[in-house]
VOPAGU-2260 file (C-alpha; in pm, 1 decimal, decimal comma):
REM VOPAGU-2260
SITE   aa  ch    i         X         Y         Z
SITE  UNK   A    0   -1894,8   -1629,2   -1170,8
SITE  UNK   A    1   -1733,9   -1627,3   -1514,1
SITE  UNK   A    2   -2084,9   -1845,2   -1655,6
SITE  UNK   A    3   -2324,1   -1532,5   -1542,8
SITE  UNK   A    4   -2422,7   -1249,1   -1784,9
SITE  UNK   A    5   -2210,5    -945,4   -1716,5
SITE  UNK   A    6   -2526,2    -770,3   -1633,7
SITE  UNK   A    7   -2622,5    -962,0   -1391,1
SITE  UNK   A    8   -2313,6   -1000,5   -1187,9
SITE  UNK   A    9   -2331,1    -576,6   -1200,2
SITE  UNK   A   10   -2682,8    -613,3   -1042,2
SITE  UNK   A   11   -2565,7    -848,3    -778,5
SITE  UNK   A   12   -2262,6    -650,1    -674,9
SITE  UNK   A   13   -2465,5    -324,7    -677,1
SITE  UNK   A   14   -2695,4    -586,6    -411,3
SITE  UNK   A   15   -2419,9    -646,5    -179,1
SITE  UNK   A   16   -2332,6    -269,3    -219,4
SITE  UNK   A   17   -2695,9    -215,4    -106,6
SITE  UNK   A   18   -2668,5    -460,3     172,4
SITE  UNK   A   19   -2337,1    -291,3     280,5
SITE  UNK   A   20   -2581,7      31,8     301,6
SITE  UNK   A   21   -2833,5    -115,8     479,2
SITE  UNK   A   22   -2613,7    -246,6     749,1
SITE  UNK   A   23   -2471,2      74,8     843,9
SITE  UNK   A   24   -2783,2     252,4     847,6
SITE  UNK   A   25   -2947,0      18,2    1087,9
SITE  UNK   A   26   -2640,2      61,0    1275,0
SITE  UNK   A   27   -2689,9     470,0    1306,1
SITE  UNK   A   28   -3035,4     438,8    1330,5
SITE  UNK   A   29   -2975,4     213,8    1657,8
SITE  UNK   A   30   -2680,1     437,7    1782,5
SITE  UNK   A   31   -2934,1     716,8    1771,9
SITE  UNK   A   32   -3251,7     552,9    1923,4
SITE  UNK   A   33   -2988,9     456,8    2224,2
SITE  UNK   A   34   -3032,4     834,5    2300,6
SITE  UNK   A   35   -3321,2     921,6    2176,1
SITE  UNK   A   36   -3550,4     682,4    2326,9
SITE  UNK   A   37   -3455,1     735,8    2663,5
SITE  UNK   A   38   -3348,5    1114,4    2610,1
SITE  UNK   A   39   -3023,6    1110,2    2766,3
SITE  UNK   A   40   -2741,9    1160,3    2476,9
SITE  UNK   A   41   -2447,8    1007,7    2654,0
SITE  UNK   A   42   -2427,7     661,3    2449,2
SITE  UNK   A   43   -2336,4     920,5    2153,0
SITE  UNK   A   44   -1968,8     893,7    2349,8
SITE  UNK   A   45   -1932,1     559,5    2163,8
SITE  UNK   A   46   -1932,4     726,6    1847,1
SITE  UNK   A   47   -1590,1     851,2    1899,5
SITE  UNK   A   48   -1456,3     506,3    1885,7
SITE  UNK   A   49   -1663,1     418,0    1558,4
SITE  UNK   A   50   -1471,0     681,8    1420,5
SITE  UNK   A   51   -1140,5     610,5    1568,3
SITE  UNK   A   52   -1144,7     240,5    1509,5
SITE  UNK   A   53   -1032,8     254,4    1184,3
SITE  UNK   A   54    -806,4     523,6    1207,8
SITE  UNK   A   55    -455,2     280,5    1310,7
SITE  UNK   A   56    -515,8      80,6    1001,2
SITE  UNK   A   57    -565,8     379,3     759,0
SITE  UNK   A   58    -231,6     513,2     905,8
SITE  UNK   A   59     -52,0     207,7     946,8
SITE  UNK   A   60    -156,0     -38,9     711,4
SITE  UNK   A   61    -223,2     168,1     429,6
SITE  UNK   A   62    -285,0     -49,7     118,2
SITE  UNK   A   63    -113,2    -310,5     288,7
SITE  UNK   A   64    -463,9    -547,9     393,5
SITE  UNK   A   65    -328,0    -861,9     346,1
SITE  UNK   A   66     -69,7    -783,7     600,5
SITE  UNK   A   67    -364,0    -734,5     818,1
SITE  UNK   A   68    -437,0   -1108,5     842,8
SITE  UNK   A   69     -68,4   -1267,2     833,3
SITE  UNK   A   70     174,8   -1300,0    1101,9
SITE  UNK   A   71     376,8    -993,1    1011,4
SITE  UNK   A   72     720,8    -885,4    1152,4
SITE  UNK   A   73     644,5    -549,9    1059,1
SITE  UNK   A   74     615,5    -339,8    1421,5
SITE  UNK   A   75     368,2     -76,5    1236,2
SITE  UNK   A   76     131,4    -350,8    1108,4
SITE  UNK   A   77     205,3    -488,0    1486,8
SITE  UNK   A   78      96,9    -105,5    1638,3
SITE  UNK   A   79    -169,5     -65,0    1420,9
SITE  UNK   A   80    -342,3    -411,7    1569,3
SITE  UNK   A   81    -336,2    -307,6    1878,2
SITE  UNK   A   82    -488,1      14,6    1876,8
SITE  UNK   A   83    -750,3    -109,9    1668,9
SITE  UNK   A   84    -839,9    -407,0    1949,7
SITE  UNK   A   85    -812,5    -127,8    2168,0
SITE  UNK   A   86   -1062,5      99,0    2001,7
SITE  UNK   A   87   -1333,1    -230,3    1968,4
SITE  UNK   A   88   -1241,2    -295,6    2349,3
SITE  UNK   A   89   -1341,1      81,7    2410,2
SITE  UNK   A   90   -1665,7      14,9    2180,3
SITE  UNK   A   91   -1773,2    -185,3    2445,2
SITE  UNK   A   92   -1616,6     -19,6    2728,5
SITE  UNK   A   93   -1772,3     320,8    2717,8
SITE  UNK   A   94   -2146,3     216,1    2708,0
SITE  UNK   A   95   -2074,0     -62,1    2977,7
SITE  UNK   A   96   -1908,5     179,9    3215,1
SITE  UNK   A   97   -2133,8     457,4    3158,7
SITE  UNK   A   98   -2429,4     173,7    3253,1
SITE  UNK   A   99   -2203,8      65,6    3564,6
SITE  UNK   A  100   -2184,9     458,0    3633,3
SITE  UNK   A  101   -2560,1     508,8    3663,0
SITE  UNK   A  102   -2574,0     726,6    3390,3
SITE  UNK   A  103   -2768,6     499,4    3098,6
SITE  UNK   A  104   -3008,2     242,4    3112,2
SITE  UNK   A  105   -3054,3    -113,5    3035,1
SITE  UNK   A  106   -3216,1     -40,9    2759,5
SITE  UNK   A  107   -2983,4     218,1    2587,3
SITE  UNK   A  108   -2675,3     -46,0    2698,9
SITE  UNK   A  109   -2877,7    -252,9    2448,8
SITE  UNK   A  110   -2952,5     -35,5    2199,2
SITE  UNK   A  111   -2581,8      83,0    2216,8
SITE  UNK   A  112   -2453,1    -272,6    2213,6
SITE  UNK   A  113   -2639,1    -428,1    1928,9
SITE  UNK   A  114   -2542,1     -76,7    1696,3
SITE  UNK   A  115   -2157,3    -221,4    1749,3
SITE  UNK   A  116   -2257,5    -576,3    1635,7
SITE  UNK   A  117   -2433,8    -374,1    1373,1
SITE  UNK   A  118   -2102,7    -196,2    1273,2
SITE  UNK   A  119   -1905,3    -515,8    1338,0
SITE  UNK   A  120   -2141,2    -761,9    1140,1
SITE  UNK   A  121   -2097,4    -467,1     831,7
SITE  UNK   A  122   -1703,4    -437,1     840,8
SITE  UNK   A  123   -1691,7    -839,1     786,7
SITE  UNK   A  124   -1906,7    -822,8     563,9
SITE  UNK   A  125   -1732,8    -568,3     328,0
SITE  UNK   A  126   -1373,5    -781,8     411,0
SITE  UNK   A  127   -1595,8   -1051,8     246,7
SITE  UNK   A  128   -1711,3    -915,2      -0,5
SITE  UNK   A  129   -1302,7    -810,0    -136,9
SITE  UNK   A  130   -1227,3   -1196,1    -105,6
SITE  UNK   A  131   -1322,5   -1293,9    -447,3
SITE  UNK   A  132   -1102,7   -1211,7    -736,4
SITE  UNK   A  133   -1312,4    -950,9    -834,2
SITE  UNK   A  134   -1232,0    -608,8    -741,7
SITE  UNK   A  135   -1558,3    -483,5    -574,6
SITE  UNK   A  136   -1403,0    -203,3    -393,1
SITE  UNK   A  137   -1399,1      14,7    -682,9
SITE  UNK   A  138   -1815,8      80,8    -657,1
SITE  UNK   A  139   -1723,5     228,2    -300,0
């Protein structure tokens, strides 16, 4: 990207910014009309995941990413990947088990379901968008 006009490479990060946006939007706005739609509120339990998913690798990681993807001998690093795979597993979990339980529908399971891939699709998109040499993660 060294060839493209320095304003335009601002306009096209500001677009994957935008797109970053977008994402997790569309990813509340289907977390919401899970519950909404069907008025029963208790898909909004898989919020508290959402919120605790990246809590191991704020804690444990810290600025330490690249750790994140390397075979590391580093127990933290280690404990931090496995309560985060535990927190997804839950993402999934809670919605399927309150559907087993009787308590949601088929369609709220869906609705609650395609928010995660929602959420998921937007976190690798934002590891993506760090890959470059760049350093995009100072507009967030």
């Amino acid at each position: 990207m060294a060839d493209i006009p320095r304003h335009l490479r601002a306009c096209l990060d500001m677009g994957k910014i935008a797109f970053l946006a977008i994402l997790v939007s569309g990813g509340i706005v289907l977390q919401i009309l899970a519950c909404a739609l069907y008025n029963n509120w208790w898909p909004m339990l898989s919020v508290i995941m959402y919120v605790l998913l990246p809590m191991p690798l704020l804690f444990f990681a810290g600025s330490d990413s690249t750790s994140l993807f390397n075979e590391s001998d580093n127990s933290w690093i280690n404990a931090a990947k496995f309560m985060t795979g535990a927190s997804a597993v839950g993402s999934i979990a809670i919605p399927s088990i309150l559907k087993h339980a009787g308590l949601i529908g088929w369609g709220a399971l869906a609705f609650d379901l395609s928010s995660y891939v929602v959420f998921i699709v937007a976190i690798l998109s934002y590891i993506c968008i760090g890959d470059d040499s760049d350093n995009y993660y100072s507009y967030i």
